[in-house]
C-alpha positions in Angstrom: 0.0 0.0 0.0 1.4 3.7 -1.0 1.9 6.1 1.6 -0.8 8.1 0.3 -3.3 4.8 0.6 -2.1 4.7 4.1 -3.2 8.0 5.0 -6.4 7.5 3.2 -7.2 4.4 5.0 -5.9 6.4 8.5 -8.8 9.1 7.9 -11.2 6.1 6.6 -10.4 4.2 10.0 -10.4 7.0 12.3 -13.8 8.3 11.3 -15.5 4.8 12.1 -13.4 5.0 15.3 -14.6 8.4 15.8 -18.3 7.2 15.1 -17.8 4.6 17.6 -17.8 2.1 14.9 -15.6 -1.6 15.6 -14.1 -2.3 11.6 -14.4 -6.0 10.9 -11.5 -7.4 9.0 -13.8 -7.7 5.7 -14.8 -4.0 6.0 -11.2 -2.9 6.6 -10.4 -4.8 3.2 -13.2 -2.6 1.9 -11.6 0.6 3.4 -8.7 -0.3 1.8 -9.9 -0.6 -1.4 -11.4 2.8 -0.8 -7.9 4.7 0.3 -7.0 3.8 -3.2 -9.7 6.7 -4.2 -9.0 9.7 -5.2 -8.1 11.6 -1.6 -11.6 14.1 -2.0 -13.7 10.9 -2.6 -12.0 9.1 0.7 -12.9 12.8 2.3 -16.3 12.5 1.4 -16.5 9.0 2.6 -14.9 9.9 6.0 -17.4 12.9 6.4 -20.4 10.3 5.3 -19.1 7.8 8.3 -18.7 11.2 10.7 -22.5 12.2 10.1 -23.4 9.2 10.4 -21.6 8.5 14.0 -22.9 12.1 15.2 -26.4 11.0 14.8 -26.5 8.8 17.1 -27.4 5.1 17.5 -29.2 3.0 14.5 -32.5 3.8 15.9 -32.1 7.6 15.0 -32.0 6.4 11.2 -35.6 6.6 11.4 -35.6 10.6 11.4 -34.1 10.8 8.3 -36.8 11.9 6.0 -38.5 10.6 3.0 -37.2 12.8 0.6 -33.6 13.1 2.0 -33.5 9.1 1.3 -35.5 9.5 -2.1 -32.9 11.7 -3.2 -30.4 10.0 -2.1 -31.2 6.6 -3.7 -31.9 8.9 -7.1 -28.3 10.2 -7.0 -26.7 6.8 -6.1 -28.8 5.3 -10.0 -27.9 8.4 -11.7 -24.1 8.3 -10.5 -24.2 4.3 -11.2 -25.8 5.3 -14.7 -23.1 7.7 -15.6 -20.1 5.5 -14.5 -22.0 2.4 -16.6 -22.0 4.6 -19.8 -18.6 6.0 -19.1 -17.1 2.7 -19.1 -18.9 1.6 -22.4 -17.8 4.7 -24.2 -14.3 4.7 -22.9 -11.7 3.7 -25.5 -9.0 2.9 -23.5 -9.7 -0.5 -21.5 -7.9 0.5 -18.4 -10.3 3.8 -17.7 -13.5 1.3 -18.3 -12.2 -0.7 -15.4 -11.9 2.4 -13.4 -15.6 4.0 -14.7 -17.2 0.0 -14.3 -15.5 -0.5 -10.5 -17.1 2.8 -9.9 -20.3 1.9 -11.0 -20.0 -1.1 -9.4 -19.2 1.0 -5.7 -22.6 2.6 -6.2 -24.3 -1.0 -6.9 -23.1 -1.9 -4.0 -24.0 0.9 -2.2 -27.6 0.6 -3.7 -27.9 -2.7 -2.6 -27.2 -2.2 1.3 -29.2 0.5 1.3 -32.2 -1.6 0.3 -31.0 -3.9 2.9 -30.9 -1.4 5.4 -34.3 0.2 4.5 -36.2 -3.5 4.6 -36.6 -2.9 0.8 -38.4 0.6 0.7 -35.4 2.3 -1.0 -32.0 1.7 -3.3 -32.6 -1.4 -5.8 -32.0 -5.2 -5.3 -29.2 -6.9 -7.1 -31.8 -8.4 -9.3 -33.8 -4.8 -10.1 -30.5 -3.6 -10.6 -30.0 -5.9 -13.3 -33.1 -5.5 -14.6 -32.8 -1.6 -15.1 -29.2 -2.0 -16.8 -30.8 -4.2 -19.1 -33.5 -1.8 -20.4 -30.9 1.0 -20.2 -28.7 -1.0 -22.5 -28.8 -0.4 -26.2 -28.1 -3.5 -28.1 -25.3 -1.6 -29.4 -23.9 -0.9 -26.1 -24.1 -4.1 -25.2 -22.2 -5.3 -27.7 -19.5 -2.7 -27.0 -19.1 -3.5 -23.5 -18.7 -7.2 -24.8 -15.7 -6.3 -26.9 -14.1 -4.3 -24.1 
């Protein structure tokens, strides 16, 4: 790991410490992974985990409102969207791994919070799916194949 990983993963791992948050060994692989962002992403990040930690305990999720989660789940598709047609437009192989393991950090990120909201908000894996199919031209598709 670089030394500017390290620091990343320093501010990733001491804004769950600061949240009160105990990093499992899997998450701290995830973390990782993250440090290797781009160091206002990782500050973005850090500042999501801080929020979240200042809010107090799980049950307090509850106050966030309708339309803060709405829009939320809105700007993680769109996000996901744009990285998915970045990556089928690229040219150069190597930058459609970067735009598709974005897209694929706001899948993710989709997913849990459909977990976390019993369903009522992000998209399944398989509604996920679903909407990249319809949002696929044939032609894209057969791009992305060849990439």
């Amino acid at each position: 790991m670089s030394m500017h990983n390290t620091a990343r993963l320093a501010v990733l791992l001491d804004a769950c410490a600061g949240a009160g948050l105990t990093v499992s060994v899997q998450e701290r692989d995830v973390l990782s992974w993250l440090a290797g962002w781009e160091q206002d992403t990782v500050e973005v990040i850090a500042g999501l985990i801080r929020r979240a930690g200042e809010s107090g305990p799980a049950e307090d999720a509850a106050r966030i409102s309708h339309e803060r989660l709405e829009c939320y789940a809105a700007g993680l598709v769109e996000q996901r969207d744009e990285a998915t047609a970045d990556a089928v437009k690229s040219d150069s192989p190597v930058v459609a791994q970067i735009y598709q393991g974005r897209a694929t950090a706001f899948r993710r990120a989709l997913s849990h919070l459909h977990i976390w909201s019993d369903g009522a908000y992000g998209q399944s894996g398989k509604e996920q799916r679903a909407a990249t199919i319809q949002t696929t031209t044939p032609e894209q598709g057969e791009e992305a194949s060849t990439k």
